[in-house]
N, C-alpha and C positions, 0 to 999 in steps of 0.2 A: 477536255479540250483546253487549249490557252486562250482564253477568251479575254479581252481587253472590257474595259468600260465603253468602248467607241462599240463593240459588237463586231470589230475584228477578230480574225482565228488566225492562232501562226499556227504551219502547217510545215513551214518549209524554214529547218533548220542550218544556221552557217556555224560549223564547225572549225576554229583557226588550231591549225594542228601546233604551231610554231612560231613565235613572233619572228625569229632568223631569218635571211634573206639573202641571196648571193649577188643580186645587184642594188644599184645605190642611186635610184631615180630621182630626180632633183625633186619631183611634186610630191616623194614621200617623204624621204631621212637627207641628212647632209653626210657629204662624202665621207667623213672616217665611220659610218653608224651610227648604231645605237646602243645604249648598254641594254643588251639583251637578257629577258630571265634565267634565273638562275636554274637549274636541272632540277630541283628538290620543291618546287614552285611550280612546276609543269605537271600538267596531269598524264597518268601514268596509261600507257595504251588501255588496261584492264578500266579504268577511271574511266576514258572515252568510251570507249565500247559501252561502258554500261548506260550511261549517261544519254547515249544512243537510244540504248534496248527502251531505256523509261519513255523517252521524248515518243519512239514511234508504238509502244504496247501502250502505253498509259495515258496521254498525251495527245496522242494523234497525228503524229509529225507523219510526212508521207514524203516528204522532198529533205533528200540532205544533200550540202555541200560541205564539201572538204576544202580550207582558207589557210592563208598564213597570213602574213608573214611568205615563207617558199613552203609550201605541202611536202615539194618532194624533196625537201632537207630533213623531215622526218623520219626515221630507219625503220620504225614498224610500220609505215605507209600501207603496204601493201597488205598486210596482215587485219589491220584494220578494216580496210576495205571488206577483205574477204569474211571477215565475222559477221560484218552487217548487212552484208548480201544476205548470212545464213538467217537472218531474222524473218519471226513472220507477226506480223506482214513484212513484206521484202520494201525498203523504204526504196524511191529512185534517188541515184548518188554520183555526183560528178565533181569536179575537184577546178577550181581557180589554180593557174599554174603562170608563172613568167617563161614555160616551156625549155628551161635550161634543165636538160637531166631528162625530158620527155623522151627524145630518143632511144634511151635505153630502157624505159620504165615500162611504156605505153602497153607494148603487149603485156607485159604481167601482170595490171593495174588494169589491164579490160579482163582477162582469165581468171582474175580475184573477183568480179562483179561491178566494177566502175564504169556506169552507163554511159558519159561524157565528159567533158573537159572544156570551159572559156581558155583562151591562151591571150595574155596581154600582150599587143605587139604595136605598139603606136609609130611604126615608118618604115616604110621600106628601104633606107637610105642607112645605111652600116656607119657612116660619118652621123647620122644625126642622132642611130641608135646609140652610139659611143656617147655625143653628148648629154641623150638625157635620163641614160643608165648609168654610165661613168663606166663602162663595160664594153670590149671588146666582144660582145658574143654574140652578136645577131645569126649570125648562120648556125649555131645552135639552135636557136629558138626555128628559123626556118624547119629543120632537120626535126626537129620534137614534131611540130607542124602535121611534118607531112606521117610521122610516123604512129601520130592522134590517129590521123585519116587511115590506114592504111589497117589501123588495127582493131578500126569500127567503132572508134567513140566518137559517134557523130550522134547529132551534126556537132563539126567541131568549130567554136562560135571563137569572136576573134574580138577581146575589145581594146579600143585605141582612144588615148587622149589625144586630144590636139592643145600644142602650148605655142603661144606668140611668139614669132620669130624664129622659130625652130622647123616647127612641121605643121602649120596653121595651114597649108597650101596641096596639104596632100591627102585630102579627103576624096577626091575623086580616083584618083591612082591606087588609093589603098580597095576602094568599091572593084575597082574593074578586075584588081589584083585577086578579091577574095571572091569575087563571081568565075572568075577565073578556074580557080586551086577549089570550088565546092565547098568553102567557108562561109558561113553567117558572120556578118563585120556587125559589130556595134559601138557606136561613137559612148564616150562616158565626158559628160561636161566634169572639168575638173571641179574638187570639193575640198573642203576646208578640213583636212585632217592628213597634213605635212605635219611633219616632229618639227622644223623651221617657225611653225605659223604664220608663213609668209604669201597665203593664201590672199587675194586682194579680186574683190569681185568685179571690179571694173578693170582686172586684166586676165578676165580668163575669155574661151573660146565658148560662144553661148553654143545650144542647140540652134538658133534661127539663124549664126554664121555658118554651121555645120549642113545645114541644109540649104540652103541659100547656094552654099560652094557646088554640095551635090548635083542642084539642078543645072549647073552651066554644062553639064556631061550625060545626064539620067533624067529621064520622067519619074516620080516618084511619086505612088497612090495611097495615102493613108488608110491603112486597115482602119474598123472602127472599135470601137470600147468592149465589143462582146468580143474578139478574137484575144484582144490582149488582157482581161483577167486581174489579176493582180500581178502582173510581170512586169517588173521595174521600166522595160524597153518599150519607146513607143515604136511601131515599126512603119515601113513603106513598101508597099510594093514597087519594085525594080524594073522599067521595061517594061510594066505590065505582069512581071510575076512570072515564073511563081518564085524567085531571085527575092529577098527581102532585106533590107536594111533595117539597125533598130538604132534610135537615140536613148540615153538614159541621159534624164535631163535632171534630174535631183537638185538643181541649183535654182533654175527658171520656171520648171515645169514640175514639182511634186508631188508626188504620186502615193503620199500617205495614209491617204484613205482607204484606199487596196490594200495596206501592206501586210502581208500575211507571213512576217519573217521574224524567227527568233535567234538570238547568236548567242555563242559560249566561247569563248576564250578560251586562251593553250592555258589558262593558268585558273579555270573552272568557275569565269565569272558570268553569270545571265546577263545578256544588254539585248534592251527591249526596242532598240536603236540607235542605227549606225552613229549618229551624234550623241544620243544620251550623255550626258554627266556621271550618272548614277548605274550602279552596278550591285547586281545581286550574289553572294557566294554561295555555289553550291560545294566548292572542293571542300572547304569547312564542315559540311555536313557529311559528307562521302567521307571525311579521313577519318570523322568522328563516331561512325559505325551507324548513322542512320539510314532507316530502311529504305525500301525502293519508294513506300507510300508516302515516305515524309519528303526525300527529294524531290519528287511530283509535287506535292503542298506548295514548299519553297516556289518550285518553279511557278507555279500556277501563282501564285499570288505576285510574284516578280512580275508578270505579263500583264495582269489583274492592273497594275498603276502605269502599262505605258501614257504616256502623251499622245495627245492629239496629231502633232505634225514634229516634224524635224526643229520647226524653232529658225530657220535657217533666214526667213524672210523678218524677223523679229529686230529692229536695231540694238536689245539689248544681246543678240546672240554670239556663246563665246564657242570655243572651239571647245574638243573633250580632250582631256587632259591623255590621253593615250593617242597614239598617231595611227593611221590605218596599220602599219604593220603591225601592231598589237592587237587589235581589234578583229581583224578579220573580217576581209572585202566581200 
């Protein structure tokens, strides 16, 4: 197992296929990019794959996700997928996506073994999507959307920021919108891992704004602690249900103690947390011909020195030196 000193278990692996990205969200990168890795740096689909097979044969991973950076800017995507379906145990696999490109993907990427899909969609407003993608594409992502749904990677979950002055005002319109269309919405409080660093906590949109807005439109009934797990989301009953809403409050509300998550980089590095500083390499050992039992070692002991929490409520805390697109949401 990946056992921690805390007596947590990662179970459930995030995989960034890519640090590339075809939009340019203000709360990740600034408009021209970023200098992105280099192709001889990225691990090699045969690298991922295996790297896979160890986490869920040796390990005991049972949840994976597929991250970028964009996932589906990756060209063995779907190939991917389909190997690790063929594992057994058969891990569960769903892929974080900004739904550009969903359209065309979706059936081939559910036919490969891809159980579901989150789609980030923070507005229903094509003017606001422009400004905080810097992208013309929302009706893409609608169209990816509906084509998630239609090809059975459900539930097909929906998560949205909300940022000042922008779209702070349309947490209710996005609830009625995704109760609507058969989507799970979940709010994400914006976090400190912009390429800018221009993250500033007393200007972001908390969880207690986020719900506060909700109830001026919805009754909303707190699930309690045994339904949510170790699932980053807190949820609510909608109406009464069985409709649910989730917050992922990472900022106000950390949920560290549950966390049962381990992540690998497009470029084969262990982080034993979304903010860690510190990063373990497995690609080093993979290029260097060590076996399957010594990569489990590495891994294991990488997991072995997580930290206690995020660090996030710390006043000495700095951001990590990688921005979420490199990382892997």
């Amino acid at each position: 197992m990946l056992i921690d000193t805390y007596g947590r278990v990662a179970t459930d692996l995030r995989v960034s296929l890519t640090d590339r990205c075809n939009l340019r969200c203000t709360y990740c990168m600034p408009e021209e990019g970023l200098q992105w890795l280099a192709k001889p740096d990225l691990l090699t689909d045969d690298e991922i794959v295996r790297l896979i097979r160890i986490a869920v044969t040796e390990l005991g991973v049972t949840e994976v996700r597929f991250t970028g950076g964009e996932p589906l800017l990756r060209p063995g995507l779907v190939g991917i997928v389909e190997r690790c379906a063929g594992l057994d145990p058969r891990p569960r696999m769903s892929l974080t996506t900004n739904g550009i490109g969903l359209e065309r993907t979706a059936q081939a990427l559910r036919d490969a073994g891809l159980d579901r899909v989150n789609v980030s969609l923070d507005t229903l407003r094509p003017e606001v999507f422009q400004a905080i993608t810097r992208r013309k594409r929302h009706g893409d992502v609608l169209r990816g959307l509906d084509a998630a749904h239609t090809a059975g990677l459900t539930p097909v979950k929906v998560n949205a920021v909300l940022m000042p002055g922008l779209n702070d005002d349309e947490a209710p319109e996005l609830l009625a919108w995704a109760l609507e269309n058969g989507y799970e919405l979940r709010f994400i409080e914006q976090m400190p891992l912009d390429a800018q660093h221009g993250w500033k906590r007393d200007g972001m949109i908390t969880a207690g704004d986020i719900l506060t807005s909700l109830r001026t439109r919805f009754a909303l009934t707190a699930e309690g602690e045994d339904e949510r797990g170790s699932a980053p989301a807190e949820r609510w009953l909608v109406d009464g249900g069985p409709a649910r809403v989730g917050v992922i409050a990472s900022v106000t509300r950390p949920f560290c103690r549950a966390c049962d998550r381990t992540r690998l980089t497009a470029d084969g590095q262990v982080r034993t947390c979304l903010f860690a500083r510190e990063e373990s390499d497995l690609r080093g050992a993979l290029r260097s011909g060590a076996p399957d039992e010594e990569i489990a070692r590495l891994w294991r002991l990488a997991m072995w020195g997580k930290k206690a929490g995020s660090g996030l409520d710390d006043p000495s805390f700095l951001q990590p030196d990688r921005p979420m697109s490199a990382i892997g949401g």
